[in-house]
KEPANU-752520 format. One record per residue (C-alpha): x, y, z; residue in three letters. Coordinates in Angstrom, 2 decimals, m for minus. Layout:
BEGIN
ATOM       x       y       z code
ATOM       X       Y       Z  Ala
...
This chain:
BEGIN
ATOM       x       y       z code
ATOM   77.47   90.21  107.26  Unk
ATOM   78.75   86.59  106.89  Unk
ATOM   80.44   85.50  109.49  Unk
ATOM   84.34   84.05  109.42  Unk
ATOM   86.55   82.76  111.69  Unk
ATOM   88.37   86.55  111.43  Unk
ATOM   85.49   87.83  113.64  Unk
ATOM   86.14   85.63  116.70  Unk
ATOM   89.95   87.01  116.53  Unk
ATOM   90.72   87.99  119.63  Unk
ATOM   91.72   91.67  117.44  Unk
ATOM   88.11   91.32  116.38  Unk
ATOM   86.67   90.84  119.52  Unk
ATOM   88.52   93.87  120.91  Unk
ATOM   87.82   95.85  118.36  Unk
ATOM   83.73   95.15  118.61  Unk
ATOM   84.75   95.74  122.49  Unk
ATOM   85.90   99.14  121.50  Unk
ATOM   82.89   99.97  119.31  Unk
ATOM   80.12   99.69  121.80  Unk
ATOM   82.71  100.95  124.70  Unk
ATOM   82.84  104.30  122.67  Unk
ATOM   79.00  104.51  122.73  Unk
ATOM   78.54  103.30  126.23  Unk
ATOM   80.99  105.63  127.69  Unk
ATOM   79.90  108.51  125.76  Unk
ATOM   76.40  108.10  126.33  Unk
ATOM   76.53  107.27  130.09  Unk
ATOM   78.67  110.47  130.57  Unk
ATOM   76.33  112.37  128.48  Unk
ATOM   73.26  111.35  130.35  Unk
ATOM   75.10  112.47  133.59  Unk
ATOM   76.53  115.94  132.69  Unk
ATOM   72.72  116.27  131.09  Unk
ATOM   70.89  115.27  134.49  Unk
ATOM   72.92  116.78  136.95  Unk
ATOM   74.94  119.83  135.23  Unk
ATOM   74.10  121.39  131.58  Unk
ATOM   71.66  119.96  129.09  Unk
ATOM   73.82  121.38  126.37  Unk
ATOM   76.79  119.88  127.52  Unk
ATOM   75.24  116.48  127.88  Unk
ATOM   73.90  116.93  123.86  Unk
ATOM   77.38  117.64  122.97  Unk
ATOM   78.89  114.79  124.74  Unk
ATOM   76.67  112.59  123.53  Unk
ATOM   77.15  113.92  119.71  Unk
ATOM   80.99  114.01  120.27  Unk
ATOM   80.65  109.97  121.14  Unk
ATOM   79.07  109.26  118.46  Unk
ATOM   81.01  111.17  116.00  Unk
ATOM   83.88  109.28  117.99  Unk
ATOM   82.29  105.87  117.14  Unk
ATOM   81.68  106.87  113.66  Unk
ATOM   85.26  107.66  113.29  Unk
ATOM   86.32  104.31  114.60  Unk
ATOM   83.46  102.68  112.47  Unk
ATOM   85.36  104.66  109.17  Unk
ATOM   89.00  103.99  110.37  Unk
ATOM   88.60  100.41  110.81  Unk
ATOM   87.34   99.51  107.43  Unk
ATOM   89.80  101.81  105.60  Unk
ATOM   92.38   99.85  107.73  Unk
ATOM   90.62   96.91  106.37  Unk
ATOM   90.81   97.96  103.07  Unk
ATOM   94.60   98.69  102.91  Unk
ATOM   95.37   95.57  104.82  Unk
ATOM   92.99   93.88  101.61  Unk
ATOM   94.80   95.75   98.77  Unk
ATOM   98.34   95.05  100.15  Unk
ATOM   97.47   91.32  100.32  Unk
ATOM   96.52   91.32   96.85  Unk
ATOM   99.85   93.10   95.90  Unk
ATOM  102.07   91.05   98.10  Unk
ATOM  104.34   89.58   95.25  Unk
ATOM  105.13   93.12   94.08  Unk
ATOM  108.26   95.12   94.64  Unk
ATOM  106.37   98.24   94.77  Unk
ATOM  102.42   98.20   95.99  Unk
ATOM  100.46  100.90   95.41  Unk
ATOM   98.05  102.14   97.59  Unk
ATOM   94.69  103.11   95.95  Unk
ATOM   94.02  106.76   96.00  Unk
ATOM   90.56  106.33   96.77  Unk
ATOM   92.34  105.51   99.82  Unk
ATOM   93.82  108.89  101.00  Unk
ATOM   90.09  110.69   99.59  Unk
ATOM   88.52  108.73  102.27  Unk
ATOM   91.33  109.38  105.14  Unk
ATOM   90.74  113.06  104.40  Unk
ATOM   86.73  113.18  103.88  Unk
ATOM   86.87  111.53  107.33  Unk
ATOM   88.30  113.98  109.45  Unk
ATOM   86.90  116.78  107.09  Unk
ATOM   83.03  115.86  107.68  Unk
ATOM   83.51  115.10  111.42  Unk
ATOM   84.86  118.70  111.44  Unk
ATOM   81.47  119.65  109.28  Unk
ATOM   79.47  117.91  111.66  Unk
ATOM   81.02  119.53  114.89  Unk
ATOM   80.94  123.30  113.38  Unk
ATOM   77.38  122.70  111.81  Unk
ATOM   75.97  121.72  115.68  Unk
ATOM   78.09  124.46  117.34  Unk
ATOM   76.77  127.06  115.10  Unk
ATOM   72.68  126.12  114.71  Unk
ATOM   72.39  123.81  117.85  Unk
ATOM   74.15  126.36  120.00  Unk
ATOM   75.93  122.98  121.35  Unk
ATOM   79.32  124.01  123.60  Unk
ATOM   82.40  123.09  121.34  Unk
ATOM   84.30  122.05  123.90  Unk
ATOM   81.48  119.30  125.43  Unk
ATOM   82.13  117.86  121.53  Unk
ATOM   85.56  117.29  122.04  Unk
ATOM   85.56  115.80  124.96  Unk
ATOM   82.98  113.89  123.65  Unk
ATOM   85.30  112.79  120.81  Unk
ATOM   87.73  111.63  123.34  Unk
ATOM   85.42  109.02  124.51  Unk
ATOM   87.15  106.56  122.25  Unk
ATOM   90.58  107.25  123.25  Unk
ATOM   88.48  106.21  126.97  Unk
ATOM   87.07  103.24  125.24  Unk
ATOM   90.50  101.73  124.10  Unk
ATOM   91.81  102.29  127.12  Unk
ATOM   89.09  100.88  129.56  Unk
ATOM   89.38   97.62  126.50  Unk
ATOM   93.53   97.72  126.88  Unk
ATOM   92.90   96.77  130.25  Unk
ATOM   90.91   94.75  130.29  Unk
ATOM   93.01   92.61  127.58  Unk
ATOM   95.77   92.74  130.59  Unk
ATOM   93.51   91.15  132.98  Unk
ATOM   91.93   88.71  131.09  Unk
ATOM   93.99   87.93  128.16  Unk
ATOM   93.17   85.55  125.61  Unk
ATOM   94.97   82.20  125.12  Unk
């Protein structure tokens, strides 16, 4: 990956803050539901993070994307937004679903511990929001 003077944005660095937050998070929670309360639980809270970061990983370069294609279409009245687009919004959310009912049913991994899993990047972006507030960039 080359790098540009894009990545040392200060969106880029929170987003990269965000990434490994998700994973940290997740992880660290999973690790302590799995030592000291259910071994399940802490396998699903640990999948749920990482389908979390996944998701993140996905979203930001179809944000990418769009933010490419309307760049390129900038001097048109009407831009169009590549359909390939929408295909990969949906696929998203429909193979994290997949994945989740896949492990609940053959794993015999609690549903629920995924979900809350999941929600380890809505944690993430909130532990990097403020963090932005106390140290913001110049």
């Amino acid at each position: 990956m080359a790098s540009s003077v894009a990545d040392s944005s200060p969106a880029a660095v929170t987003e990269r803050r965000i990434s490994w937050l998700t994973l940290l998070i997740g992880l660290i929670t999973a690790l302590l539901v799995a030592l000291f309360r259910d071994r399940l639980w802490g396998v699903g809270l640990a999948i749920g993070a990482a389908l979390a970061w996944l998701n993140f990983r996905w979203l930001r370069r179809g944000l990418d994307a769009l933010v490419l294609a309307s760049t390129a279409q900038a001097a048109k009245e009407k831009p169009v937004v590549p359909l390939l687009s929408y295909f990969a919004m949906v696929f998203r959310y429909g193979l994290i679903a997949l994945a989740v009912y896949v492990i609940f049913v053959y794993l015999r991994v609690p549903l629920v511990s995924m979900v809350v899993g999941l929600c380890a990047l809505g944690a993430a972006t909130i532990v990097a929001s403020v963090y932005e507030i106390l140290h913001p960039a110049d």
